[in-house]
TORPA-4810 file (N, C-alpha, C, O; in nm, 3 decimals):
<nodes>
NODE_1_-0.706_-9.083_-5.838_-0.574_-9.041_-5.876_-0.587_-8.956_-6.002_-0.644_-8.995_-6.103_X
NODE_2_-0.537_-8.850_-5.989_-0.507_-8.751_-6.135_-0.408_-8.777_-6.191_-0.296_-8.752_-6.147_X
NODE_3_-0.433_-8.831_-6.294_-0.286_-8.826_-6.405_-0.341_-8.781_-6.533_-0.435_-8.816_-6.604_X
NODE_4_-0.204_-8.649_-6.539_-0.185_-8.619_-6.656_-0.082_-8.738_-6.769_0.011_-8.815_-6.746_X
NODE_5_-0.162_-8.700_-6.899_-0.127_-8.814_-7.032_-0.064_-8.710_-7.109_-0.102_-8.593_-7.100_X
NODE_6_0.029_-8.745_-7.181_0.118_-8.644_-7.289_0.120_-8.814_-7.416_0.140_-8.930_-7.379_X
NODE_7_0.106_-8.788_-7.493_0.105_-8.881_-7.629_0.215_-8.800_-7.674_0.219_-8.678_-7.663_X
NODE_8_0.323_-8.890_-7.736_0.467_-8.876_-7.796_0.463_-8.992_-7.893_0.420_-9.108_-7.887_X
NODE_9_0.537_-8.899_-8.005_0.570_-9.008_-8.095_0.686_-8.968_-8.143_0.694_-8.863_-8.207_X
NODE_10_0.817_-9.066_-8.113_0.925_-9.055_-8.176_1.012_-9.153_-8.219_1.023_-9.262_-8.163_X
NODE_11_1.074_-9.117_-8.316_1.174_-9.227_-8.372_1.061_-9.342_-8.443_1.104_-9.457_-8.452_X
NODE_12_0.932_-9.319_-8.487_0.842_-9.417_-8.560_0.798_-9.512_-8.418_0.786_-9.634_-8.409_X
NODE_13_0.787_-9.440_-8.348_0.721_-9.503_-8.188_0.642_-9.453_-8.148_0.635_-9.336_-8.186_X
NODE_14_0.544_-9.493_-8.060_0.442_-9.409_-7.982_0.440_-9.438_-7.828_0.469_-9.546_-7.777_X
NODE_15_0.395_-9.309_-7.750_0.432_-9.354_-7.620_0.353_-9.279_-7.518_0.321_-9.161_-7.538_X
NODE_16_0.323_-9.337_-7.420_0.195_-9.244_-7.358_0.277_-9.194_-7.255_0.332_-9.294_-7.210_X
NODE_17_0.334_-9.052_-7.163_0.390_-9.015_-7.112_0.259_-9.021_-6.962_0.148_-8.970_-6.979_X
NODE_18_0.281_-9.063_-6.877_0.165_-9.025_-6.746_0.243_-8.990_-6.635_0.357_-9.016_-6.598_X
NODE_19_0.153_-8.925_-6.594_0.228_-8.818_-6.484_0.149_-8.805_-6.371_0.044_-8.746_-6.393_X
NODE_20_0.168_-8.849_-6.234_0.072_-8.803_-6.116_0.162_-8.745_-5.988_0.282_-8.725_-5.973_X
NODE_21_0.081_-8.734_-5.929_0.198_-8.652_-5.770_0.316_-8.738_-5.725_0.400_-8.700_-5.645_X
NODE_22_0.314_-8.876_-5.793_0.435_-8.968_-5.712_0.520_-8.985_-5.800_0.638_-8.975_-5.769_X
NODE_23_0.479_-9.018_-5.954_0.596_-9.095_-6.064_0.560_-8.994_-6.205_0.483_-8.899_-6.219_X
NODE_24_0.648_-9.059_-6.293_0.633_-9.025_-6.435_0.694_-9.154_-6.439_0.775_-9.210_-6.365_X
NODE_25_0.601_-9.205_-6.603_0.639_-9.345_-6.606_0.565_-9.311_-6.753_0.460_-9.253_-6.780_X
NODE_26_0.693_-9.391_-6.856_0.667_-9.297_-6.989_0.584_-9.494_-7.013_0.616_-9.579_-6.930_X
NODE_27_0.500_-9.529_-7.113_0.499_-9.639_-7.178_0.476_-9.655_-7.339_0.390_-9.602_-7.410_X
NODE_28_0.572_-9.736_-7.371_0.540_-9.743_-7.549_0.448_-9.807_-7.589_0.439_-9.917_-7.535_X
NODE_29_0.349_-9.775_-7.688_0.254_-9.831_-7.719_0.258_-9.944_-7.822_0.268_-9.904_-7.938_X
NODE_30_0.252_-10.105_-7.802_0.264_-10.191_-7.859_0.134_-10.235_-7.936_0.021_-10.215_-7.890_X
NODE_31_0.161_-10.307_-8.073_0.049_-10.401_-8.073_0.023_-10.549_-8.059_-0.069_-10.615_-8.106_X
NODE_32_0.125_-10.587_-7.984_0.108_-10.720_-7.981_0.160_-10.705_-7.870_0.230_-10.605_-7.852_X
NODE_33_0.138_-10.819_-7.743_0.179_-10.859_-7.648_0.301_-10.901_-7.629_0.305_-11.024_-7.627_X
NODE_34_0.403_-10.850_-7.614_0.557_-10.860_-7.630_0.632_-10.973_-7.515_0.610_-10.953_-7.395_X
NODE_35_0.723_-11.094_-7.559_0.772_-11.191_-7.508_0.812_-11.165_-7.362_0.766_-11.052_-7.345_X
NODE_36_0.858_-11.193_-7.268_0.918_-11.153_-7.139_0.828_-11.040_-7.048_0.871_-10.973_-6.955_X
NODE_37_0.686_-11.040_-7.107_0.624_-10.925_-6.989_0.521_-11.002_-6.965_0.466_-11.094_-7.026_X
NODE_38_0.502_-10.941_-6.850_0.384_-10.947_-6.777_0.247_-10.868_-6.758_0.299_-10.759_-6.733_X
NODE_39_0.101_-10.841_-6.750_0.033_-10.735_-6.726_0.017_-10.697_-6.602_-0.054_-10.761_-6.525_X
NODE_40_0.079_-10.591_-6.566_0.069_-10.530_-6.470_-0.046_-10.471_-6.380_-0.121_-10.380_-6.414_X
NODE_41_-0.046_-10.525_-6.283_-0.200_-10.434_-6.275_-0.170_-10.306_-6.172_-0.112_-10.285_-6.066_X
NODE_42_-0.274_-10.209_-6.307_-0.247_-10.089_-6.238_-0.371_-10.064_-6.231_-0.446_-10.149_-6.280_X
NODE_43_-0.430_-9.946_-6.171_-0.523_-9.854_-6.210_-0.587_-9.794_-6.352_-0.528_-9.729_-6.439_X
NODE_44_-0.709_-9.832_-6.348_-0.809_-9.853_-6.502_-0.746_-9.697_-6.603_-0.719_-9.706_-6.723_X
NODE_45_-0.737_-9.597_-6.543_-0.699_-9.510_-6.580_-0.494_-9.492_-6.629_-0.438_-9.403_-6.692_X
NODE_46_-0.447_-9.598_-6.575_-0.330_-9.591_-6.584_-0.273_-9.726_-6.665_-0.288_-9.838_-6.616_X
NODE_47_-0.190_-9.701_-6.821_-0.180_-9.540_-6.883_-0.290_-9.448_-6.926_-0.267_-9.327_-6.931_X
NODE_48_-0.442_-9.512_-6.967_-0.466_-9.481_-6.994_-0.590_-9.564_-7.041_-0.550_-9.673_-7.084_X
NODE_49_-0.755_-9.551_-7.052_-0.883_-9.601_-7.060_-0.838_-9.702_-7.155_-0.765_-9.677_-7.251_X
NODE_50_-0.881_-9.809_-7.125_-0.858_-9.961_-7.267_-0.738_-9.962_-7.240_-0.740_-10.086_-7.243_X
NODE_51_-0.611_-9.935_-7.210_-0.495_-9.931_-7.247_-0.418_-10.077_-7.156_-0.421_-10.019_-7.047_X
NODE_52_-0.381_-10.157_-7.135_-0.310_-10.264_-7.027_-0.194_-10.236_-7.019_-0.131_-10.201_-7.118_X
NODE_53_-0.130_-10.247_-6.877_-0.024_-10.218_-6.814_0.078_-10.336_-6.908_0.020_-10.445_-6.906_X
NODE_54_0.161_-10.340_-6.957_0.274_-10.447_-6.946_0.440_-10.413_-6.904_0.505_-10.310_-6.923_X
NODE_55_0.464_-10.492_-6.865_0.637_-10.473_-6.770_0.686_-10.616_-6.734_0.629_-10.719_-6.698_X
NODE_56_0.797_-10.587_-6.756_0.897_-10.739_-6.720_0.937_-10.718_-6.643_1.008_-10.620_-6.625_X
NODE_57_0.900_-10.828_-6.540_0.933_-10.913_-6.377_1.088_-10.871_-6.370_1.178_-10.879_-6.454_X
NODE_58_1.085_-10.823_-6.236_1.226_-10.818_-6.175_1.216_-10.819_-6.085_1.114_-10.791_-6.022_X
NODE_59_1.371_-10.869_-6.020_1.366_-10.843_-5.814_1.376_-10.741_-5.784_1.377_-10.731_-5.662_X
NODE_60_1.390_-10.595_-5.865_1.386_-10.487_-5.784_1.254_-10.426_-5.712_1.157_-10.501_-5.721_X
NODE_61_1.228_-10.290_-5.634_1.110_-10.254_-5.653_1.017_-10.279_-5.677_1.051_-10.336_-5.780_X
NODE_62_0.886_-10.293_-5.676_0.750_-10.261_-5.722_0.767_-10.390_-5.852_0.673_-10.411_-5.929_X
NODE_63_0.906_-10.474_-5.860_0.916_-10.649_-5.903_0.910_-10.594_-6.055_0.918_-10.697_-6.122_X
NODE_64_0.903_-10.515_-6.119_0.907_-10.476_-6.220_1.023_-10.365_-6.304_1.056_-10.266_-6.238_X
NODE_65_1.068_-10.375_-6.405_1.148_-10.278_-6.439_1.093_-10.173_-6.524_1.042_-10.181_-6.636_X
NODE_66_1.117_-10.066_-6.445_0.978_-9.902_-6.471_1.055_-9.826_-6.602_1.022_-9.718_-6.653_X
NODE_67_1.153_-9.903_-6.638_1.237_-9.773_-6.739_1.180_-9.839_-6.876_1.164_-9.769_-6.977_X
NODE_68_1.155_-9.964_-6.873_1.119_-10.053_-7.000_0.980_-10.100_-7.015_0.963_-10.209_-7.069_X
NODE_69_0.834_-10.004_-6.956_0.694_-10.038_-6.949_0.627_-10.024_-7.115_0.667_-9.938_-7.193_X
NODE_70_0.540_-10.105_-7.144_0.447_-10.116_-7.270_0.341_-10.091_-7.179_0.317_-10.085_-7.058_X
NODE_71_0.271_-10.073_-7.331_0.121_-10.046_-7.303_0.023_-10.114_-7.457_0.074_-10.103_-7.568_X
NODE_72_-0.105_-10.175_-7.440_-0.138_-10.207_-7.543_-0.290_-10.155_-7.574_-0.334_-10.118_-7.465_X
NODE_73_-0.366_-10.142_-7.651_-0.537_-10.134_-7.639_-0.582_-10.235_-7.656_-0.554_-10.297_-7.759_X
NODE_74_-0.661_-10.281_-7.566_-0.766_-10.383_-7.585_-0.925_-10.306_-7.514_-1.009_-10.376_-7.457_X
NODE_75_-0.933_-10.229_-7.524_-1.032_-10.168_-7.514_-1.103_-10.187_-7.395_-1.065_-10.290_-7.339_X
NODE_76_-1.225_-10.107_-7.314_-1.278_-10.122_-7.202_-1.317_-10.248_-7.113_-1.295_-10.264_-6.993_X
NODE_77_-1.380_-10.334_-7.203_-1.446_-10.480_-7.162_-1.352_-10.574_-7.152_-1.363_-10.635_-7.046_X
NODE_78_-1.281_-10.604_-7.207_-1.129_-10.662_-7.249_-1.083_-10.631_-7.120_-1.082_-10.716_-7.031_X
NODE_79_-1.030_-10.470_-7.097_-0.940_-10.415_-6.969_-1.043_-10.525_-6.846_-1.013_-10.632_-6.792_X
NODE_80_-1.149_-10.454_-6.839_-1.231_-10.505_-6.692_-1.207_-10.662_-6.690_-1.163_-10.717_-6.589_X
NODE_81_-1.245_-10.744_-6.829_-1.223_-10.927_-6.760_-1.094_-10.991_-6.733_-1.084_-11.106_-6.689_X
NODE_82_-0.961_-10.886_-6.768_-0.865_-10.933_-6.771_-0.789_-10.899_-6.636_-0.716_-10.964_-6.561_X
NODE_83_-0.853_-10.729_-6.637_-0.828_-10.727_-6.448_-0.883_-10.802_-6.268_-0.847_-10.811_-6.151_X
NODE_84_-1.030_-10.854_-6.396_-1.109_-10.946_-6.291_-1.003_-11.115_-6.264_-1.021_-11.203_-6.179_X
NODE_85_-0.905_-11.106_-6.365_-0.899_-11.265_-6.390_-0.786_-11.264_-6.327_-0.728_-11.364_-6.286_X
NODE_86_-0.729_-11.090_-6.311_-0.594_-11.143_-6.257_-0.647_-11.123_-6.100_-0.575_-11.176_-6.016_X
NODE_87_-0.731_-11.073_-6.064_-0.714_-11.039_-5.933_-0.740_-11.156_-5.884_-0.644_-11.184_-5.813_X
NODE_88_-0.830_-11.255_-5.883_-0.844_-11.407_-5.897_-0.696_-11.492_-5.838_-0.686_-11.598_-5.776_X
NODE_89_-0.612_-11.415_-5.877_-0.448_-11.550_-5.855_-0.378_-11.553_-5.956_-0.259_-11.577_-5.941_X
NODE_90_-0.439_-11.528_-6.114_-0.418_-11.570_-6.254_-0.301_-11.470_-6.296_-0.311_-11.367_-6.229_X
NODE_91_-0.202_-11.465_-6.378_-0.110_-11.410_-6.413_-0.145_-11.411_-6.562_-0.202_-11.503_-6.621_X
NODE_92_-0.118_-11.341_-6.593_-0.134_-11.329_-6.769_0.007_-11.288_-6.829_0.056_-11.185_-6.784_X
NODE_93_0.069_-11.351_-6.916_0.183_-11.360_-6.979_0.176_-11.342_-7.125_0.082_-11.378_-7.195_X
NODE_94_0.260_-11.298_-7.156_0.263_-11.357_-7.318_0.236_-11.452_-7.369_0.158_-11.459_-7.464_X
NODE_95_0.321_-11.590_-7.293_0.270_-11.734_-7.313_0.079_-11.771_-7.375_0.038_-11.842_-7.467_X
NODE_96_-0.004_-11.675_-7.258_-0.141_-11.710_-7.222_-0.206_-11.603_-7.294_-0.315_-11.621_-7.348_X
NODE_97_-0.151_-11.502_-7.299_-0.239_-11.376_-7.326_-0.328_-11.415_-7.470_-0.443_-11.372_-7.456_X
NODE_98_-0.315_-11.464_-7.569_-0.411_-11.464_-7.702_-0.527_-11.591_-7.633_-0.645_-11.595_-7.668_X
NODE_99_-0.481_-11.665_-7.555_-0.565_-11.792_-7.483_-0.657_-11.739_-7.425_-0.771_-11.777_-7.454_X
NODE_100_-0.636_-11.613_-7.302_-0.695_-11.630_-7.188_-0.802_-11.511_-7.249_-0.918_-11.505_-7.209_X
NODE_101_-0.735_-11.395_-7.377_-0.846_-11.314_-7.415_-0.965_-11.403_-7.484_-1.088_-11.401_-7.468_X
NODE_102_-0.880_-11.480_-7.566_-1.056_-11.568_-7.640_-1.099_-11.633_-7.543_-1.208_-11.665_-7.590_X
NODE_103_-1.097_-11.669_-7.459_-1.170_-11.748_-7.324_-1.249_-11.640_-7.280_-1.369_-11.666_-7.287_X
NODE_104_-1.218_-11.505_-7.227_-1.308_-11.415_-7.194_-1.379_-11.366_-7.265_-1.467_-11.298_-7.213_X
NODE_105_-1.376_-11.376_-7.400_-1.453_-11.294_-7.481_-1.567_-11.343_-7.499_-1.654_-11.287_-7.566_X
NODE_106_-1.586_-11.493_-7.424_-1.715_-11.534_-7.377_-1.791_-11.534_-7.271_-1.887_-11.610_-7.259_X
NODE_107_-1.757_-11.456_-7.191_-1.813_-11.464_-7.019_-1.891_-11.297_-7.050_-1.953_-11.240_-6.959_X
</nodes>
């Protein structure tokens, strides 16, 4: 998949704009794992290398609401054990997320 990245910063925010042949789907760049989301799993490249998907659960669509997406860095190794853990069954939440990274940061 090709996606173009546009980096925006406004209003004292930052936000990775990505763009491919199907969507534009802007995400703000957080540093902390924010209450009510979930990590989304997307594609390693999407938003962006190190970067983790986050979005809060809904019944619409694709179960997520696309107008309100984060994004955080945890860098390459981080991205790969956390996408291995969800594909597994495992959900990663806010609740778990500081838990389930120091647990991997030993495997």
């Amino acid at each position: 998949m090709s996606v173009k990245r546009t980096y925006i910063e406004e209003n004292g925010k930052k936000y990775i704009k990505c763009e491919d042949y199907h969507n534009t789907r802007i995400f703000e760049i957080v540093e902390k794992f924010p209450t009510g989301y979930i990590l989304w799993l997307v594609p390693k490249d999407y938003p962006d290398n190190g970067y983790i998907a986050l979005a809060k659960p809904s019944d619409i669509p694709y179960n997520i609401i696309q107008e309100d997406l984060k994004c955080m860095f945890v860098g390459e190794e981080i991205w790969n054990k956390l996408h291995s853990y969800c594909h597994k069954g495992n959900e990663i939440t806010s609740l778990n997320f500081n838990v389930v990274v120091n647990e991997l940061k030993f495997f």
